[in-house]
C-alpha positions as CSV (number, residue, x, y, z in Angstrom):
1,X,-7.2,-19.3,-2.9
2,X,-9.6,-18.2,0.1
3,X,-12.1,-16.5,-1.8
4,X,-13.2,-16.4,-5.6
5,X,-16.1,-15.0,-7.6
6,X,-18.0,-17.5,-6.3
7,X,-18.4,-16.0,-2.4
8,X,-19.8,-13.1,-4.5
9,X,-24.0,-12.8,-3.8
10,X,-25.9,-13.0,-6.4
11,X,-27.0,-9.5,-6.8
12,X,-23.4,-8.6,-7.4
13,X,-23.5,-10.8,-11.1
14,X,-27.1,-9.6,-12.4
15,X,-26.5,-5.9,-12.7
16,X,-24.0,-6.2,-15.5
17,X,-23.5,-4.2,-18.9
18,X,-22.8,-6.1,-22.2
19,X,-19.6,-7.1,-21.0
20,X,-15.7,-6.1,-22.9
21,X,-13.2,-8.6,-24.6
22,X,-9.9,-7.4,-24.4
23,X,-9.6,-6.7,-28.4
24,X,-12.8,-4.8,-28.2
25,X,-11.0,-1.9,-25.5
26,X,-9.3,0.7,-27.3
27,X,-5.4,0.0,-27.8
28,X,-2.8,2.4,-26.6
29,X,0.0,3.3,-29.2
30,X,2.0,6.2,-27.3
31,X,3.9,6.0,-24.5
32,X,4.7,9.6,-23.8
33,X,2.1,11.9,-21.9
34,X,-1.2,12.9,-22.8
35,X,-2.0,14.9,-20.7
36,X,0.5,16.9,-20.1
37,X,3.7,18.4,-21.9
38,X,6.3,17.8,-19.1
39,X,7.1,18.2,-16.0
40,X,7.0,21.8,-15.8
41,X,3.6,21.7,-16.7
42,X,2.3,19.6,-14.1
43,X,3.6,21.6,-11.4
44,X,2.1,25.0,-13.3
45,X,-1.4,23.3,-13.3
46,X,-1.3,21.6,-10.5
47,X,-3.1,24.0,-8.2
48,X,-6.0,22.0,-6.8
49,X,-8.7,24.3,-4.7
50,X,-9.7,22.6,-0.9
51,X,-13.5,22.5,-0.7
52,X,-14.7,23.3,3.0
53,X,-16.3,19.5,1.7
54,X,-15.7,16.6,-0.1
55,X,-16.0,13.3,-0.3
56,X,-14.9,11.3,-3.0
57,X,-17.3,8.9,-3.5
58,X,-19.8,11.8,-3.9
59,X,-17.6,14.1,-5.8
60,X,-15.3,12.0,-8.0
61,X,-16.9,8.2,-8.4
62,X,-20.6,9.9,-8.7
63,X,-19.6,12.4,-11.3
64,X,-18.0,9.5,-13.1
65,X,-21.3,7.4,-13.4
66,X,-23.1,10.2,-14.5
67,X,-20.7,11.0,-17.5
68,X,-21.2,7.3,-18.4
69,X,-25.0,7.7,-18.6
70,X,-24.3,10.3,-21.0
71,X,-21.4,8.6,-23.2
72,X,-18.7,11.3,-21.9
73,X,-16.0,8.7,-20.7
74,X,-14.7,5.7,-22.5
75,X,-16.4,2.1,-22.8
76,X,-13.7,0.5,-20.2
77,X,-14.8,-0.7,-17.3
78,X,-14.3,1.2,-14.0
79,X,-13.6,-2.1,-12.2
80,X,-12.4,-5.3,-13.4
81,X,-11.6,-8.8,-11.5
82,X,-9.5,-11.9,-12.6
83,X,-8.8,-14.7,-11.4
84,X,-6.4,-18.0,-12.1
85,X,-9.6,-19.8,-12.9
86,X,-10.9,-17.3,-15.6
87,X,-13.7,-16.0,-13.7
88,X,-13.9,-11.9,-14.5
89,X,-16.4,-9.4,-13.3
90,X,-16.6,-6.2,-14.8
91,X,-18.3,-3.3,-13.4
92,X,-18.9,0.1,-14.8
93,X,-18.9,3.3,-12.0
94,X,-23.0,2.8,-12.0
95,X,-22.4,-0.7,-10.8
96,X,-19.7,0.3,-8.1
97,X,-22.5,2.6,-7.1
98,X,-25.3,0.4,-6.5
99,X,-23.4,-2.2,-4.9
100,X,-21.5,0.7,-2.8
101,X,-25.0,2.1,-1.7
102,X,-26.2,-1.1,-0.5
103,X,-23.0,-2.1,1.5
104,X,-23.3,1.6,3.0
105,X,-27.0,1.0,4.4
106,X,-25.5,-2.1,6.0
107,X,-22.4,-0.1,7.9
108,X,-25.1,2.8,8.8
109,X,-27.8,0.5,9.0
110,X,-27.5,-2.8,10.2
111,X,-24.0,-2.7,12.2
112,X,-25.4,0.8,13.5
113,X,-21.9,2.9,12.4
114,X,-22.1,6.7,12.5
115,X,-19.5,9.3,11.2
116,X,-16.2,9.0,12.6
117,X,-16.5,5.0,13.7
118,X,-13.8,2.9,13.0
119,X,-14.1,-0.3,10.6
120,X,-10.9,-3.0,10.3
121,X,-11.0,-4.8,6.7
122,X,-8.7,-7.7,6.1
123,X,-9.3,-8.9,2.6
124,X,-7.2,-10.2,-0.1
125,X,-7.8,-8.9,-3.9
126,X,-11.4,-9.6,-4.4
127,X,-14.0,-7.0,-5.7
128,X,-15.5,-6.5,-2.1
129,X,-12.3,-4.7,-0.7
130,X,-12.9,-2.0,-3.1
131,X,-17.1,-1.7,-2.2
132,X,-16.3,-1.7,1.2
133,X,-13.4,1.0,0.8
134,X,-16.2,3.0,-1.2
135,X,-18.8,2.1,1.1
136,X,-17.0,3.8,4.0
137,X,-16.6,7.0,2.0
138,X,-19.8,7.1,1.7
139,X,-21.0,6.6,5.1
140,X,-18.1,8.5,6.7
141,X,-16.5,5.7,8.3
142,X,-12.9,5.7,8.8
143,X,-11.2,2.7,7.3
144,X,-8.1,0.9,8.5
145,X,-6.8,-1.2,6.2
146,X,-4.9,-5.1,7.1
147,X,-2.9,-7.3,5.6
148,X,-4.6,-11.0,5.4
149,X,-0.9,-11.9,6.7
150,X,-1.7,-10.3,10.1
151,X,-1.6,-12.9,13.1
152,X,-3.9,-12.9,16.0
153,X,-1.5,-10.9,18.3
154,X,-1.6,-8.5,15.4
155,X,-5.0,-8.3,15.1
156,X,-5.5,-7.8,18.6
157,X,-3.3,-4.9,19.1
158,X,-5.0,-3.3,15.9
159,X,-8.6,-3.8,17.4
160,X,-7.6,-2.7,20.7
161,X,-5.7,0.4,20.0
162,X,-8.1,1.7,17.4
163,X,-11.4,0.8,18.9
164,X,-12.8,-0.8,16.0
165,X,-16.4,-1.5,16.4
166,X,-16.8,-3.3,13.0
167,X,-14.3,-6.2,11.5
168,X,-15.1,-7.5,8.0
169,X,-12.7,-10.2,6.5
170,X,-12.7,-13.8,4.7
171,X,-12.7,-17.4,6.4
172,X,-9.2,-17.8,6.2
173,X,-8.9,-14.7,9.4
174,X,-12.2,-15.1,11.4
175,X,-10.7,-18.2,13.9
176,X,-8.1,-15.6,14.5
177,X,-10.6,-12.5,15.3
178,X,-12.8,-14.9,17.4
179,X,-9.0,-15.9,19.4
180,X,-9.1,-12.1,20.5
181,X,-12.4,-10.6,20.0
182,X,-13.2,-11.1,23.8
183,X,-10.4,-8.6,24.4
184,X,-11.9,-6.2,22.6
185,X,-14.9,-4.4,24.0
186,X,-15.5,-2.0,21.2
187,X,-15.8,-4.6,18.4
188,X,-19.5,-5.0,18.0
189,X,-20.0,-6.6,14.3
190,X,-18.4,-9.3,12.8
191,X,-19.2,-9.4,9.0
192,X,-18.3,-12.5,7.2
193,X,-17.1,-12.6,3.4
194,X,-17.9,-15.9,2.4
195,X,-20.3,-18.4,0.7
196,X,-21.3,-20.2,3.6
197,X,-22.3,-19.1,7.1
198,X,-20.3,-18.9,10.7
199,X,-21.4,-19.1,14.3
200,X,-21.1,-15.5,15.9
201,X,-20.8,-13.9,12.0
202,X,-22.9,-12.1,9.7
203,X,-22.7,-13.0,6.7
204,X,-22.3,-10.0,3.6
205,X,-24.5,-11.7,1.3
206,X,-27.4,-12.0,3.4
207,X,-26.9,-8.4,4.9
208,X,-26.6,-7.2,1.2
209,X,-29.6,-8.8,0.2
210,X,-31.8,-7.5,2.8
211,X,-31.2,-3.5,2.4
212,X,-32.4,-0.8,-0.1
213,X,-30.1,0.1,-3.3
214,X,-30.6,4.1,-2.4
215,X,-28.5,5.7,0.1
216,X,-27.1,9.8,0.5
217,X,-23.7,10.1,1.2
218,X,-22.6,12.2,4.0
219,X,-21.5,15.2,4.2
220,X,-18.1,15.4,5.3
221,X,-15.2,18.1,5.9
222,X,-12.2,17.8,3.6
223,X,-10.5,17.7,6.9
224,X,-12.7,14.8,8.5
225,X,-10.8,11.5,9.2
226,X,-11.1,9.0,6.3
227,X,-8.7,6.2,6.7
228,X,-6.0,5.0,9.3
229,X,-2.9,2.6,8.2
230,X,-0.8,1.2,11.4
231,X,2.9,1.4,9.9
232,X,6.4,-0.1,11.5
233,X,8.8,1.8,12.8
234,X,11.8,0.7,14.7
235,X,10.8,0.8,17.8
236,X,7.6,0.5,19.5
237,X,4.2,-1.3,18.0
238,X,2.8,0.2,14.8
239,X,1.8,3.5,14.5
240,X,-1.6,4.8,13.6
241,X,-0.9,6.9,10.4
242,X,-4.5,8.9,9.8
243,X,-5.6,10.7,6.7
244,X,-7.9,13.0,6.0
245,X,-10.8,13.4,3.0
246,X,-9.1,15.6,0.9
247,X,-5.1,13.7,1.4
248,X,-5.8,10.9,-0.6
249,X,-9.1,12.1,-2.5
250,X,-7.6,15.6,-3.8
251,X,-3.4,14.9,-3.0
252,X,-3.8,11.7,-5.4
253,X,-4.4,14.2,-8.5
254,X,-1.2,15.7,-8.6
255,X,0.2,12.0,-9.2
256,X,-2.3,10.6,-11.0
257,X,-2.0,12.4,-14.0
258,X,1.5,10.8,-14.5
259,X,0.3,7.2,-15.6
260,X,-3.8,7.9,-16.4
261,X,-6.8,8.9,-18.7
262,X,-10.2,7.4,-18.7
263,X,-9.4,5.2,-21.4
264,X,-6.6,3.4,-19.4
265,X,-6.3,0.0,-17.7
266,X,-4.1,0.1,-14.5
267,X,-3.0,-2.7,-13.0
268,X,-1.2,-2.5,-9.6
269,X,-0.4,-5.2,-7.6
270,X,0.1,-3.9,-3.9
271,X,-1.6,-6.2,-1.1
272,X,-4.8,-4.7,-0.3
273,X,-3.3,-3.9,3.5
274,X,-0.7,-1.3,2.2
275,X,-1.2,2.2,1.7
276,X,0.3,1.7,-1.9
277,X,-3.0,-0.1,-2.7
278,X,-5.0,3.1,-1.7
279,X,-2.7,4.9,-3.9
280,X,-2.6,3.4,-6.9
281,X,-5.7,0.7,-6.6
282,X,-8.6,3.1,-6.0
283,X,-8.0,7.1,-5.9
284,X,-5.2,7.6,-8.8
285,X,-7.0,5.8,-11.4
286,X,-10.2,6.6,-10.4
287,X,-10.1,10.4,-10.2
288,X,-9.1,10.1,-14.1
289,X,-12.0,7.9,-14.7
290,X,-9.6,5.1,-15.5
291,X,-10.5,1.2,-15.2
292,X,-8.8,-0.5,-12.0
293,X,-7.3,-3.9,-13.2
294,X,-7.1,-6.4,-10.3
295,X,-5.9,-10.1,-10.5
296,X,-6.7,-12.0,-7.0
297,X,-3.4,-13.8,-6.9
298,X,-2.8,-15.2,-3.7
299,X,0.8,-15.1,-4.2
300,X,3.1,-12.8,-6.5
301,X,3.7,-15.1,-9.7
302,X,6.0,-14.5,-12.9
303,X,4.0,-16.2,-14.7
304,X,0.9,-15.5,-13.7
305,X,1.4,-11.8,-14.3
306,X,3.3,-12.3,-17.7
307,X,0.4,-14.4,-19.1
308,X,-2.0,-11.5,-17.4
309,X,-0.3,-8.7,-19.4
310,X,-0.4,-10.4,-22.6
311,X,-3.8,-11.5,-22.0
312,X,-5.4,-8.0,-21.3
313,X,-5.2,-4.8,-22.1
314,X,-3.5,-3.3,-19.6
315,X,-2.2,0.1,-20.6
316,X,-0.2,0.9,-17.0
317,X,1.6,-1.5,-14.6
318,X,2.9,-0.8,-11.2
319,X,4.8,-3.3,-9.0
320,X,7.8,-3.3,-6.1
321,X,11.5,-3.6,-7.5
322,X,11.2,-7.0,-6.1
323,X,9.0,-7.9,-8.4
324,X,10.8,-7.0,-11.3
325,X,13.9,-8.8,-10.6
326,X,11.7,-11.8,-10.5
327,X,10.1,-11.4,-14.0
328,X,13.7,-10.0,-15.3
329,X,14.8,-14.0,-14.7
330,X,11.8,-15.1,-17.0
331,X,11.7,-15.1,-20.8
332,X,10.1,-12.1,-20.9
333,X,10.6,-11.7,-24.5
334,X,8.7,-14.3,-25.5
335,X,5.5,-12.3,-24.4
336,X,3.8,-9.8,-26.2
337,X,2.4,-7.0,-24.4
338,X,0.7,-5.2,-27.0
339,X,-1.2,-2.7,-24.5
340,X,1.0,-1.5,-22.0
341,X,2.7,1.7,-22.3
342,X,3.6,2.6,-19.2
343,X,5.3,0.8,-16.5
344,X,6.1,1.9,-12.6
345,X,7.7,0.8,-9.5
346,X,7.2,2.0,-5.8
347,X,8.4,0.8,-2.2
348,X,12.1,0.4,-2.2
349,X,15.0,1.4,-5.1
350,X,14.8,-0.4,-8.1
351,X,18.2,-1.7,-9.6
352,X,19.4,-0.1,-12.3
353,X,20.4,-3.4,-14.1
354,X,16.5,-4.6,-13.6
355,X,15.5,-1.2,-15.1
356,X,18.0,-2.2,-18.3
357,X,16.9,-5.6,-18.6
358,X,13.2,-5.2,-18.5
359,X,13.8,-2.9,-21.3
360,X,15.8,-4.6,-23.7
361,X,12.7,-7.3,-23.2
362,X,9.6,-5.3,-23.4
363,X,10.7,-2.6,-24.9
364,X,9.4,0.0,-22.1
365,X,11.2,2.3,-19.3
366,X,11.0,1.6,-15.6
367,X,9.5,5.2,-14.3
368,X,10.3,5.2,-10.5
369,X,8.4,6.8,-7.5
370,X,8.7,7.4,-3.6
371,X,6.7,7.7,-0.9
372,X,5.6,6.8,2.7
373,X,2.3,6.4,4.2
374,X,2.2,9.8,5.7
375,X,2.6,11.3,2.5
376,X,1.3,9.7,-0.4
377,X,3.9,10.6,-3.7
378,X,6.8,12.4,-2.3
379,X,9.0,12.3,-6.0
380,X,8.6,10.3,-9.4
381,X,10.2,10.4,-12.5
382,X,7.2,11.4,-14.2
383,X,6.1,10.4,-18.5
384,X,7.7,13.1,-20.3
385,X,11.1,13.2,-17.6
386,X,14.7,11.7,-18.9
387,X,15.2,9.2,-16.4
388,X,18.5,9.2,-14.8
389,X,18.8,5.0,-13.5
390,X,19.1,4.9,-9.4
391,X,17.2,8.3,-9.1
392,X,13.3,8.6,-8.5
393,X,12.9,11.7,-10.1
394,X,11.5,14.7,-9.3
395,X,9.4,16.3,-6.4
396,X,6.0,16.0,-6.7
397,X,3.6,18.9,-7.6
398,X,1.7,18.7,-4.6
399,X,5.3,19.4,-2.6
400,X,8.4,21.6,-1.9
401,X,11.1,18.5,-1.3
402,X,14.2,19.5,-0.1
403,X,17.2,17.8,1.4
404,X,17.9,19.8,4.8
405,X,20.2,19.1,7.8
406,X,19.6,17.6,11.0
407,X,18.2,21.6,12.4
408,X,16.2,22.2,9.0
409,X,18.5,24.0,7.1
410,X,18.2,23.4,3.1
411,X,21.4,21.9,2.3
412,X,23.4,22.9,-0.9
413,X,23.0,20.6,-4.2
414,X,24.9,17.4,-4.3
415,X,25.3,17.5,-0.5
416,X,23.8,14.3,1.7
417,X,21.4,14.8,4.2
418,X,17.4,14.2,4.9
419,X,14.8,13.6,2.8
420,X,12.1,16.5,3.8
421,X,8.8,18.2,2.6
422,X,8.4,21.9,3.5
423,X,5.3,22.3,5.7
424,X,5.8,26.3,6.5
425,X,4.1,28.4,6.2
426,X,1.3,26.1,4.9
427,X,1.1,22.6,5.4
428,X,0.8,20.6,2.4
429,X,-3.1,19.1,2.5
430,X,-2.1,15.2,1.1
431,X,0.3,14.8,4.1
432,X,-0.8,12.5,6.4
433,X,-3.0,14.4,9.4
434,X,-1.2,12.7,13.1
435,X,-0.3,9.7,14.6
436,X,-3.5,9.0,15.8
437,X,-3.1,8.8,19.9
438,X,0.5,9.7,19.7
439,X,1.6,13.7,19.6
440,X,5.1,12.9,20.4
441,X,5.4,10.8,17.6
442,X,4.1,13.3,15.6
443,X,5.9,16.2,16.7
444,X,9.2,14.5,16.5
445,X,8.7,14.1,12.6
446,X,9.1,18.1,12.1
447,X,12.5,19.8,12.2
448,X,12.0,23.5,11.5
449,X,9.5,24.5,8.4
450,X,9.9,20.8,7.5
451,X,8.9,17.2,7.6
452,X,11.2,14.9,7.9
453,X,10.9,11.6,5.9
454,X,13.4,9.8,7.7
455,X,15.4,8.8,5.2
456,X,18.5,10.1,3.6
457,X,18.7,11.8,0.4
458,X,21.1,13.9,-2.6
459,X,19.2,16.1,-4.5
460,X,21.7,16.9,-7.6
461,X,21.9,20.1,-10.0
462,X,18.9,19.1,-12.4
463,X,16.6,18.5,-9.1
464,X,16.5,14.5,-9.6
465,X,16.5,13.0,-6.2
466,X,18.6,10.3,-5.2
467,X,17.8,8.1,-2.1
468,X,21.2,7.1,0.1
469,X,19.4,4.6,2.7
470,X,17.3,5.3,5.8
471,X,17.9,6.9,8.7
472,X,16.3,4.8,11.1
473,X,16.1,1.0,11.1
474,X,13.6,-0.1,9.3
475,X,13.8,-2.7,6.9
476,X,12.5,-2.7,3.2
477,X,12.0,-6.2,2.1
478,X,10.5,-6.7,-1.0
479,X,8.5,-3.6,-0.7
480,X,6.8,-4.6,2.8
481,X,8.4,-2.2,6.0
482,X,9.0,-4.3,9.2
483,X,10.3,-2.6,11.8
484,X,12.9,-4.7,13.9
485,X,11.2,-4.1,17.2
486,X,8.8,-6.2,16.4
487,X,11.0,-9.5,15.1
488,X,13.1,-8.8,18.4
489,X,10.3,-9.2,20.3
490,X,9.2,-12.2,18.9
491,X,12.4,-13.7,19.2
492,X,13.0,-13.0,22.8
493,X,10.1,-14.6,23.8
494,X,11.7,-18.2,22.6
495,X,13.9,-19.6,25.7
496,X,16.5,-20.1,23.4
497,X,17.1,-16.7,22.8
498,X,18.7,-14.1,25.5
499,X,19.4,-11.3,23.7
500,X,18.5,-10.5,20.1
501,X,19.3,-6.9,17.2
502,X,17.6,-7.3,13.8
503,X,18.6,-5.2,10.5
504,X,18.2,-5.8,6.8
505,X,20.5,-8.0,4.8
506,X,21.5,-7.4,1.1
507,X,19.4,-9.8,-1.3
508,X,19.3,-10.0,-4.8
509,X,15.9,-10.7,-5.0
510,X,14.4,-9.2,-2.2
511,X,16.2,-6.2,-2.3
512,X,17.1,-6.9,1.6
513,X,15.9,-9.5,3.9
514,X,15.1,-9.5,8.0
515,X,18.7,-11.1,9.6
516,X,18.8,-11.5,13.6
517,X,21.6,-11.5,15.3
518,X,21.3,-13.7,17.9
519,X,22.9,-13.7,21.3
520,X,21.8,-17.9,22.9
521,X,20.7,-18.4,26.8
522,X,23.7,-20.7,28.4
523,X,21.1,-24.1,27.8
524,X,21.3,-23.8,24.0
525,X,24.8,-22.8,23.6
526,X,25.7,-26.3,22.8
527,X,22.4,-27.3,21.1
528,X,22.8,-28.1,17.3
529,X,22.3,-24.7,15.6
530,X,20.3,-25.8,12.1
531,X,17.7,-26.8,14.3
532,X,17.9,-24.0,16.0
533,X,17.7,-21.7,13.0
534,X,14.9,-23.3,12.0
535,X,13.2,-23.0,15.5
536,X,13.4,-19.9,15.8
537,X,12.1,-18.9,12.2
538,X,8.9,-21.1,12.7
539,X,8.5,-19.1,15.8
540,X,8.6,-15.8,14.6
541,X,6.1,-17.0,11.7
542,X,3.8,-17.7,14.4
543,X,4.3,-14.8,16.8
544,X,3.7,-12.3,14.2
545,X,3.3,-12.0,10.6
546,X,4.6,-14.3,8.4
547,X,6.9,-12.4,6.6
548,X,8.5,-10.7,9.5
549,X,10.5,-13.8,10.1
550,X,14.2,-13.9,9.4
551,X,15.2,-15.0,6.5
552,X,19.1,-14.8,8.2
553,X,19.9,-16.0,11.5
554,X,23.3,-15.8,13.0
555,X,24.4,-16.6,16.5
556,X,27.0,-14.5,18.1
557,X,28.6,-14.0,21.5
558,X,27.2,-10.5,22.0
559,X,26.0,-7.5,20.6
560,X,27.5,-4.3,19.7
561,X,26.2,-1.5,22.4
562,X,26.7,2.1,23.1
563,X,27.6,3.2,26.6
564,X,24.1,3.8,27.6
565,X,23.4,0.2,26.6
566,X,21.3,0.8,23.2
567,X,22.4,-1.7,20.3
568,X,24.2,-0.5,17.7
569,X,22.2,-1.8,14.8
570,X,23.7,0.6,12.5
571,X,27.0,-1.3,13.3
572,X,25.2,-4.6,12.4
573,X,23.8,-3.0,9.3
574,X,27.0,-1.7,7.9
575,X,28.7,-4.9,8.5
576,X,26.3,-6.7,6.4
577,X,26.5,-4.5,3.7
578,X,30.4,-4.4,3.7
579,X,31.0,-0.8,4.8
580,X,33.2,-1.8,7.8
């Protein structure tokens, strides 16, 4: 585990409430909505008004900690922290506030950051992701978001192409930074999350200790900047997906009151570096006042989050379908979740056969949802919906989904095509803003009056949605996109390799997995190919993120190419799948 409750300062354990057992939180008994009647409904209230501001630390967390001062939102906390060791901390939104405040004084203060300024966090699941994610709201500072999985070459391209001036992470990444940070001549502060101190870092602790508790929040346009992620596509590095105030702050509520009330405990467990984690760890639940549930896990456990959901009262769960065939293979039955109610899945289809077993064991429905990082919740099958198994539901209220053809032309019911979200003759306010430094790739995601998802898509005669695959190459493993560019690359940069096409492989666990297909240089052609295989995967582990690397490798003679010379992955990709 790189960091516990221990790296914590000590101001962060004294401001504390009389602190919650899990018997002592209000128990849920229904599972069906409570705050709506159905799905009509939502869309007929969902009519949310843009401000010319907001923010949502101001507007949302704020108005939160003042109803608690006045006894107008339930006794759960607004943030609570687990570990494997038993060490909790529970904060209220007061407590998020202070602690929010002070971190702010240290972006605006101390590292010197003014509106607009771009800060790079790479943390795992400890409580100072969320301060710092609240912190830049408050100071205006546009957050991008990493994976602690990132490798220095990722890092590098990150810092450099979004001019970061500020990095804050954990021990485990700071030998990488300091490989690159000479390469990067906007990064001014280096701010270390840790118990002890490091040469060229400042430490958060200290800063924290050494600034006022009072700060004012900015003012800033519901159109203002307010987080970046860098997503995979298939070609090319990762793209700079930018969102604005209002997206995530104002597009979450037309989602959020599908799984939340204030007197809910949602647990979601996205890696901090995803967008999901955005989604569902921070402005979902907390627009409904509702308590964020974290467990620091290093690394997804069955039993871990078993024991976790019979320990606490957890009303709401969301995981990837990965996950779920994992705890499917456990005894789930033997555990007694006597709080949860509500349980959802996001990042790739879920199985219908997982959806039917984790039934029969707990007792509760799978409710399935889909959407990118450009656009926050696309469709869901929301609480109240019949769910039809393989579909994600409906189109959410804050869009006007259709399934058009390659021109933009709405495509009768039942008929295959792409996955899109009208944007004429008003563009919906939660989708994502640009590709931040890239119009082309921008403009090439519109077809006529709509956005195009890029994947495929049947919508039937009740409206459900039904995803077909994607149409471009990128590969959903276990809920984490990797585009193939970037495993190509990696490989061709071992001499073994001459010529390389990656695409996803069926898994049963994973969903699909990263296979190359791998074409040898004439020296390794008669080398022994085990030992090859497992060259080349502790290669791409250290090229770029670990789970990039290919889980399948198979050598052949060449590759499948159009006349122009492209590779024909979709002729790989159907072969594995067994459609040729």
């Amino acid at each position: 585990m790189r960091t516990s409750i221990n790296t914590l300062p000590s101001q962060y354990r004294t401001l504390t409430r009389s602190r919650l057992t899990a018997s002592q939180i209000q128990r849920h008994k229904a599972s069906l909505p409570k705050n709506f009647s159905d799905y009509e409904s939502i869309k007929h209230d969902f009519n949310p008004q843009i401000p010319e501001y907001f923010n949502f630390a101001r507007d949302v967390m704020d108005k939160w900690a003042e109803k608690e001062k006045v006894g107008q939102r339930a006794a759960t906390p607004a943030l609570w922290w687990v570990n494997d060791r038993k060490q909790e901390i529970q904060w209220s939104f007061e407590e998020l506030g202070f602690h929010s405040r002070k971190l702010a004084n240290v972006l605006s203060g101390l590292c010197q950051l003014n509106m607009r300024d771009r800060l790079f966090l790479i943390l795992p699941r400890i409580p100072e992701w969320w301060l710092v994610n609240i912190a830049c709201l408050r100071t205006g500072t546009v957050l991008l978001p990493g994976t602690s999985q990132l490798t220095a070459r990722d890092i590098l391209h990150r810092l450099q192409t979004s001019g970061a001036k500020c990095i804050i992470t954990d021990e485990s990444i700071a030998p990488l930074v300091e490989d690159v940070a000479s390469q990067c001549p906007s990064l001014q502060s280096k701010i270390l999350v840790s118990n002890r101190n490091r040469d060229g870092w400042r430490n958060l602790g200290d800063l924290m200790n050494n600034v006022a508790s009072d700060h004012e929040c900015v003012e800033t346009r519901s159109d203002d900047p307010m987080t970046i992620f860098f997503t995979s596509g298939t070609t090319g590095l990762p793209k700079m997906t930018q969102h604005s105030h209002c997206s995530y702050g104002i597009g979450k509520s037309g989602s959020a009151s599908k799984s939340s009330l204030s007197t809910d405990v949602l647990w979601n467990t996205s890696d901090t570096g995803w967008a999901k984690s955005a989604w569902s760890s921070v402005y979902a639940p907390w627009i409904q006042g509702a308590c964020v549930f974290i467990h620091h896990m290093p690394r997804f456990d069955s039993s871990t989050v078993l024991t976790t959901l019979s320990s606490y009262p957890i009303s709401t769960f969301c995981t990837a379908p990965t996950a779920y065939r994992m705890l499917v293979q456990e005894d789930v039955a033997k555990y007694k979740f006597k709080s949860l109610q509500h349980c959802l899945c996001a990042g790739e289809p879920i199985n219908p056969e997982v959806m039917k077993k984790w039934r029969e064991a707990t007792g509760l429905d799978i409710y399935e949802g889909y959407g990118q990082t450009e656009t926050v919740l696309v469709a869901a099958t929301f609480k109240g919906m019949k769910i039809k198994p393989g579909s994600f539901g409906k189109a959410s209220p804050a869009y006007d989904v259709q399934v058009v053809d390659d021109d933009g032309a709405v495509l009768p019911r039942g008929e295959e095509g792409n996955l899109a979200i009208r944007v004429k003759p008003l563009k919906p306010f939660s989708l994502f803003t640009e590709y931040t430094g890239d119009p082309v790739k921008t403009e090439e995601c519109y077809r006529g009056d709509f956005y195009l998802t890029g994947d495929r898509g049947v919508m039937d005669e009740d409206g459900y949605l039904w995803f077909v695959g994607r149409a471009d190459d990128v590969i959903l493993s276990a809920g984490y996109r990797i585009g193939p560019f970037e495993v190509e690359n990696a490989l061709i940069e071992h001499e073994a390799v001459a010529e390389s096409a990656v695409v996803g492989s069926p898994d049963p666990i994973r969903g699909e997995v990263v296979k190359a297909f791998v074409v040898l240089t004439p020296e390794y052609r008669s080398h022994d190919k085990e030992q090859l295989v497992k060259d080349l995967k502790t290669h791409v582990k250290k090229m770029t993120s670990p789970y990039k690397y290919p889980r399948k490798v198979e050598f052949v003679e060449q590759l499948p190419k159009t006349i122009s010379g492209k590779i024909r992955r979709v002729e790989l990709r159907k072969r594995e799948w067994g459609q040729i």
